[in-house]
DSSP file (Angstrom, degrees, kcal/mol; ACC not computed):
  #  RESIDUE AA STRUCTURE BP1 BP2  ACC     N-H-->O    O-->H-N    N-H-->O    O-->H-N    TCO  KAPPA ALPHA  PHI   PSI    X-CA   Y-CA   Z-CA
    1    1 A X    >         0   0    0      0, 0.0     3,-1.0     0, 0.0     4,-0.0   0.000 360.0 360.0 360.0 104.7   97.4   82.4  102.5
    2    2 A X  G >   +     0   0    0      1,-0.3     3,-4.0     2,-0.2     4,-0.2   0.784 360.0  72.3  -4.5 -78.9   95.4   84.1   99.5
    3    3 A X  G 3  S+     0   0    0      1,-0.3    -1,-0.3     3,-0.1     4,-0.1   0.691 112.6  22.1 -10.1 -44.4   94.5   87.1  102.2
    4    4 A X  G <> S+     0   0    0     -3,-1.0     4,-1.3     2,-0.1     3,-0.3   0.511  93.4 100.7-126.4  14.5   98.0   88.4  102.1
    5    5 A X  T X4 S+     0   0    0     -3,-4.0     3,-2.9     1,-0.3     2,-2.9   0.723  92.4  46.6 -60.5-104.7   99.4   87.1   98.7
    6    6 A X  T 34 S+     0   0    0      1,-0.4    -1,-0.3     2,-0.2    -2,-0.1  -0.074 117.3  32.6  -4.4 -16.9   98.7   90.4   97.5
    7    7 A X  T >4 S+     0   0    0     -2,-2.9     3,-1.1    -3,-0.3    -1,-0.4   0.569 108.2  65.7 -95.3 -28.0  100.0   92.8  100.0
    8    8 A X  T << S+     0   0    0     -3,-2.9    -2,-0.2    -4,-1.3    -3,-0.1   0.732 105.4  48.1 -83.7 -37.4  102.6   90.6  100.8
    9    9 A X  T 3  S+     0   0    0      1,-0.2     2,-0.7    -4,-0.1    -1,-0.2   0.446 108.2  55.8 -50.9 -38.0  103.8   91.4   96.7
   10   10 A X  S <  S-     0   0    0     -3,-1.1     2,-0.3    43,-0.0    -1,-0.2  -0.889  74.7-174.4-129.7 100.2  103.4   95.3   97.0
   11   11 A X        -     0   0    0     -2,-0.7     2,-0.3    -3,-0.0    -3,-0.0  -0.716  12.1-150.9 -78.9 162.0  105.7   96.3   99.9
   12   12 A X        -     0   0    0     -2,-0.3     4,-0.1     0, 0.0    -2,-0.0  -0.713  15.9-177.6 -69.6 128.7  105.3  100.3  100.7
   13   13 A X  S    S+     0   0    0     -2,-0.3     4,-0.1     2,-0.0    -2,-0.0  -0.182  86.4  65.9-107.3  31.7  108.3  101.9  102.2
   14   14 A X  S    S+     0   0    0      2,-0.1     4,-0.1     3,-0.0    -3,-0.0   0.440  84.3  84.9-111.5   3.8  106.5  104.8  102.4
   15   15 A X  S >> S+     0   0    0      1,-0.2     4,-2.5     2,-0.2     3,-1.4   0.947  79.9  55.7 -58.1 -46.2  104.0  103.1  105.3
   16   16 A X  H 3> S+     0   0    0      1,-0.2     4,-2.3     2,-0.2    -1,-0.2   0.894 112.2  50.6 -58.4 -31.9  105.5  103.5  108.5
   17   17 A X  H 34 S+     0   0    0      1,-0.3    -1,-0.2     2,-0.2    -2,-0.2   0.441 112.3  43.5-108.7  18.1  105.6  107.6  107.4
   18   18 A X  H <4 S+     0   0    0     -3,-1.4     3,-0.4    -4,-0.1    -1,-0.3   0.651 106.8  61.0-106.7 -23.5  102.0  107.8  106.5
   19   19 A X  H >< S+     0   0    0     -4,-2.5     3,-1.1     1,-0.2    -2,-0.2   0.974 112.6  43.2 -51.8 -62.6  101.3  105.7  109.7
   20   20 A X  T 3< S+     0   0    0     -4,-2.3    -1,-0.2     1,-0.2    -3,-0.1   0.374 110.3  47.4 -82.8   5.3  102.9  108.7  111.3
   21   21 A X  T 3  S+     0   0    0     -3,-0.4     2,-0.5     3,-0.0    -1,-0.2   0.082  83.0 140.7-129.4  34.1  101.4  111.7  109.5
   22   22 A X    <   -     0   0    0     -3,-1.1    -3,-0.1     2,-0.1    -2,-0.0  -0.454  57.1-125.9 -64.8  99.6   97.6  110.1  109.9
   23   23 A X  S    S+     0   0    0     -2,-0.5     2,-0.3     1,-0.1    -1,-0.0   0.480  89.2  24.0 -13.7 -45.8   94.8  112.8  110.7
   24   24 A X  S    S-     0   0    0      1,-0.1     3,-0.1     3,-0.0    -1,-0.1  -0.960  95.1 -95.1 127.4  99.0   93.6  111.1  113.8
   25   25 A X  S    S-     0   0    0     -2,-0.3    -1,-0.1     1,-0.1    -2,-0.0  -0.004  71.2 -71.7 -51.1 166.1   95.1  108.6  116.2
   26   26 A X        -     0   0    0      1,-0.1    -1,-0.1     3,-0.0     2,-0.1  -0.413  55.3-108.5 -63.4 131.7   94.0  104.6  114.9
   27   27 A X        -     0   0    0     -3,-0.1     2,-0.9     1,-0.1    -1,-0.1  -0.430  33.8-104.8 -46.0 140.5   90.2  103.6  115.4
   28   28 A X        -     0   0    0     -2,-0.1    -1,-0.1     1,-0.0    -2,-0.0  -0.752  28.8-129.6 -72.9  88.6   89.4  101.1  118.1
   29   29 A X        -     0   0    0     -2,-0.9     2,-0.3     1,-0.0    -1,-0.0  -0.203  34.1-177.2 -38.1 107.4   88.7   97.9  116.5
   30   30 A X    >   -     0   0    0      1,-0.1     3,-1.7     4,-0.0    -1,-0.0  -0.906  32.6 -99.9-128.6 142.5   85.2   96.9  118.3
   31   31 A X  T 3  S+     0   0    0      1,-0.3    -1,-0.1    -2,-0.3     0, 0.0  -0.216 112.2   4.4 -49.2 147.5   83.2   93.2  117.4
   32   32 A X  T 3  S+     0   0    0      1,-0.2    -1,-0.3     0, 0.0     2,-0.2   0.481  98.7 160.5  14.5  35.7   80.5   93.8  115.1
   33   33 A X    <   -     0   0    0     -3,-1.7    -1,-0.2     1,-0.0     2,-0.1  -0.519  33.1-137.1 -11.7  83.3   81.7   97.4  114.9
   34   34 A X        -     0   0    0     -2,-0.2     2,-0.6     1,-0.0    -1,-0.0  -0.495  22.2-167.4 -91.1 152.7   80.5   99.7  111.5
   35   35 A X        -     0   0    0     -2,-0.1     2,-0.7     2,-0.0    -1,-0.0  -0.891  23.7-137.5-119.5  95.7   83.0  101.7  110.0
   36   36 A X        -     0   0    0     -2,-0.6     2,-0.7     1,-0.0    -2,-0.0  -0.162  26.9-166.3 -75.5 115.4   82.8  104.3  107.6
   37   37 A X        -     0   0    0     -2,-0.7     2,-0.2     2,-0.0    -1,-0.0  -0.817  13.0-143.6-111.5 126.3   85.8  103.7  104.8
   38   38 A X        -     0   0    0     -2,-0.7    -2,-0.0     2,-0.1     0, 0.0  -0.595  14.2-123.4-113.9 157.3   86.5  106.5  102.6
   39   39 A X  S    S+     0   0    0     -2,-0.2     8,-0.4     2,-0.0     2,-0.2   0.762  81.8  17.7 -59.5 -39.4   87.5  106.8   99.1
   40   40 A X  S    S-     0   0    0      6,-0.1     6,-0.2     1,-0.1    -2,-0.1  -0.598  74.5 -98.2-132.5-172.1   90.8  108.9   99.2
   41   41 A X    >   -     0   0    0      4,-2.0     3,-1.1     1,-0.3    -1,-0.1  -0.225  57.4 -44.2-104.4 173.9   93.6  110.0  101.5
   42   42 A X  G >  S+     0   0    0      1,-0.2     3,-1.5     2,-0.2    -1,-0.3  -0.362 126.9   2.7 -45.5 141.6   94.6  113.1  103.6
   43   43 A X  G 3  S-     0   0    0      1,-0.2    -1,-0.2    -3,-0.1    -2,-0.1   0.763 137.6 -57.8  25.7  58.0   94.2  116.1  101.8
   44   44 A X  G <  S+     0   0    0     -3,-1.1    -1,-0.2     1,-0.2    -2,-0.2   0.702  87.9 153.8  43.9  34.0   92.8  114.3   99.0
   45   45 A X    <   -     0   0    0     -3,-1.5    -4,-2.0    -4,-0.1    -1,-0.2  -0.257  47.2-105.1 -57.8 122.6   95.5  112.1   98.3
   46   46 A X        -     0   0    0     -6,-0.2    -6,-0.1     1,-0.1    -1,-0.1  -0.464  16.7-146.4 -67.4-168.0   94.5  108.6   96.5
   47   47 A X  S    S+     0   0    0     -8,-0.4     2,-0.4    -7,-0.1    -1,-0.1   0.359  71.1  61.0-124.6 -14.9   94.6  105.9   98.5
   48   48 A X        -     0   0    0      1,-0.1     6,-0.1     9,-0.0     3,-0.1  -0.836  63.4-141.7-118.1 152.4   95.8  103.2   95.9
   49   49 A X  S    S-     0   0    0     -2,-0.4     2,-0.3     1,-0.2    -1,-0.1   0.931  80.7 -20.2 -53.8 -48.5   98.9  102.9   93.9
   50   50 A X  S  > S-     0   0    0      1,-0.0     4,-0.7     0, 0.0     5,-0.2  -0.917  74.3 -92.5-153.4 158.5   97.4  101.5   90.6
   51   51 A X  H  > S+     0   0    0     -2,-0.3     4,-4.4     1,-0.2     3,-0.2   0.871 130.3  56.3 -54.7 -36.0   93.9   99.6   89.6
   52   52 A X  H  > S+     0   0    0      1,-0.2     4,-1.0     2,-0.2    -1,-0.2   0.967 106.6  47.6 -78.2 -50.1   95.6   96.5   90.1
   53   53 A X  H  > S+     0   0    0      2,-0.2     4,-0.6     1,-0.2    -1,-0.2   0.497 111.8  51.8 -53.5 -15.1   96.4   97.9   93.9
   54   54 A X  H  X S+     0   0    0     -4,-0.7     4,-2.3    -3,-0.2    -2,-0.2   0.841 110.3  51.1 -76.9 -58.7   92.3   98.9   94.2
   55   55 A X  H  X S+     0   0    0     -4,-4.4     4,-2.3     2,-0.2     5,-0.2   0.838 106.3  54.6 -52.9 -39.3   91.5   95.2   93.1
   56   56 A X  H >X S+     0   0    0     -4,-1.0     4,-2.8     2,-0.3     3,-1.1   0.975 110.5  46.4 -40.6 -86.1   93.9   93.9   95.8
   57   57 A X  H 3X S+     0   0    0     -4,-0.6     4,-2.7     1,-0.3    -2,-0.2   0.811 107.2  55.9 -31.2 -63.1   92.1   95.7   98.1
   58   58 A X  H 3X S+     0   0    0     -4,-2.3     4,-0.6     2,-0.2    -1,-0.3   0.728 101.9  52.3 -49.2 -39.7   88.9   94.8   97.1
   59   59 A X  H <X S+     0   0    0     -4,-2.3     4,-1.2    -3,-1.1     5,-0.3   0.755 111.9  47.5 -96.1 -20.3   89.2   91.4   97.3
   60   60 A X  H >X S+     0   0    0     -4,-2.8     4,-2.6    -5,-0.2     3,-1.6   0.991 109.6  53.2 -81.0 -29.8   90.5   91.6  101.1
   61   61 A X  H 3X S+     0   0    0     -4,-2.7     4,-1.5     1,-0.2    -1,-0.2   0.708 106.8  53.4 -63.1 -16.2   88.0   93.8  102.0
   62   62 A X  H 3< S+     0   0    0     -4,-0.6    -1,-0.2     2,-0.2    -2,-0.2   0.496 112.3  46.3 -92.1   4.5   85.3   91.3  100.6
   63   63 A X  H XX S+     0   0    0     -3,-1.6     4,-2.0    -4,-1.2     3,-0.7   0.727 102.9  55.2-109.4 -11.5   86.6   88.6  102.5
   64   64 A X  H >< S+     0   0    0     -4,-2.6     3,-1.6    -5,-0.3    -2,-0.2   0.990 108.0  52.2 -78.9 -31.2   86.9   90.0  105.5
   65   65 A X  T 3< S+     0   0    0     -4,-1.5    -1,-0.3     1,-0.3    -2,-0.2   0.298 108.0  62.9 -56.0  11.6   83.0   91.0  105.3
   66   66 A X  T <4        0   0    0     -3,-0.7    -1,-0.3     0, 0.0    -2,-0.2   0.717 360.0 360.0 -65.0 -51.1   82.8   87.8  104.7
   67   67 A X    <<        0   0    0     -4,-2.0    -2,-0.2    -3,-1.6    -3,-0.1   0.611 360.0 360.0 -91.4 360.0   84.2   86.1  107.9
Protein backbone atom coordinates (compact mmCIF):
# COMPACT_ATOMS: atom_id res chain seq x y z
CA UNK A 1 0.00 0.00 0.00
CA UNK A 2 1.69 3.34 -1.33
CA UNK A 3 -0.03 5.14 1.89
CA UNK A 4 2.29 3.58 4.34
CA UNK A 5 5.35 2.69 2.06
CA UNK A 6 6.77 5.67 3.48
CA UNK A 7 6.23 5.58 7.14
CA UNK A 8 6.50 2.07 7.17
CA UNK A 9 10.57 2.96 5.99
CA UNK A 10 11.18 5.63 8.71
CA UNK A 11 10.42 3.83 12.02
CA UNK A 12 10.61 6.53 15.15
CA UNK A 13 11.64 4.99 18.43
CA UNK A 14 11.22 8.09 19.84
CA UNK A 15 7.08 8.00 19.11
CA UNK A 16 5.56 6.24 21.85
CA UNK A 17 7.47 9.11 24.18
CA UNK A 18 6.28 12.04 22.31
CA UNK A 19 2.83 10.38 22.23
CA UNK A 20 3.25 10.70 25.94
CA UNK A 21 4.66 14.17 26.46
CA UNK A 22 1.73 15.77 23.88
CA UNK A 23 0.27 19.19 25.04
CA UNK A 24 -3.28 18.12 24.93
CA UNK A 25 -4.97 14.77 25.17
CA UNK A 26 -5.65 13.34 21.14
CA UNK A 27 -8.44 15.20 19.10
CA UNK A 28 -11.70 13.32 18.44
CA UNK A 29 -11.70 12.25 14.97
CA UNK A 30 -15.24 13.55 13.78
CA UNK A 31 -16.76 12.81 9.71
CA UNK A 32 -16.24 15.82 7.72
CA UNK A 33 -14.45 17.30 10.68
CA UNK A 34 -11.88 20.59 9.90
CA UNK A 35 -8.71 20.54 11.60
CA UNK A 36 -6.25 23.11 12.01
CA UNK A 37 -2.58 21.37 11.43
CA UNK A 38 0.30 23.26 12.44
CA UNK A 39 3.68 23.73 11.21
CA UNK A 40 6.04 22.75 14.14
CA UNK A 41 6.09 20.87 17.39
CA UNK A 42 5.84 21.51 21.24
CA UNK A 43 7.86 24.33 22.18
CA UNK A 44 8.75 24.90 18.82
CA UNK A 45 10.22 21.78 17.93
CA UNK A 46 10.14 20.71 14.12
CA UNK A 47 7.95 18.32 13.29
CA UNK A 48 9.90 16.46 10.44
CA UNK A 49 13.14 14.67 10.45
CA UNK A 50 14.46 15.74 7.05
CA UNK A 51 12.79 17.24 3.61
CA UNK A 52 12.53 13.82 2.39
CA UNK A 53 10.39 13.13 5.81
CA UNK A 54 8.16 16.62 4.96
CA UNK A 55 7.56 15.06 1.36
CA UNK A 56 6.41 11.84 2.93
CA UNK A 57 4.08 13.60 4.74
CA UNK A 58 2.84 15.56 2.16
CA UNK A 59 1.92 13.08 -0.05
CA UNK A 60 -0.23 11.17 2.73
CA UNK A 61 -1.82 14.12 3.76
CA UNK A 62 -2.87 14.83 0.02
CA UNK A 63 -4.37 11.62 -0.29
CA UNK A 64 -6.10 11.45 2.48
CA UNK A 65 -7.92 14.97 1.41
CA UNK A 66 -8.38 13.17 -1.29
CA UNK A 67 -10.60 10.18 -0.11
Amino acid sequence: MKLLACVMERPDPNARERLNNMARPLRIELAGGLYHVTSRGNARHDIFLDDDDRLCWLEIFGQVCES
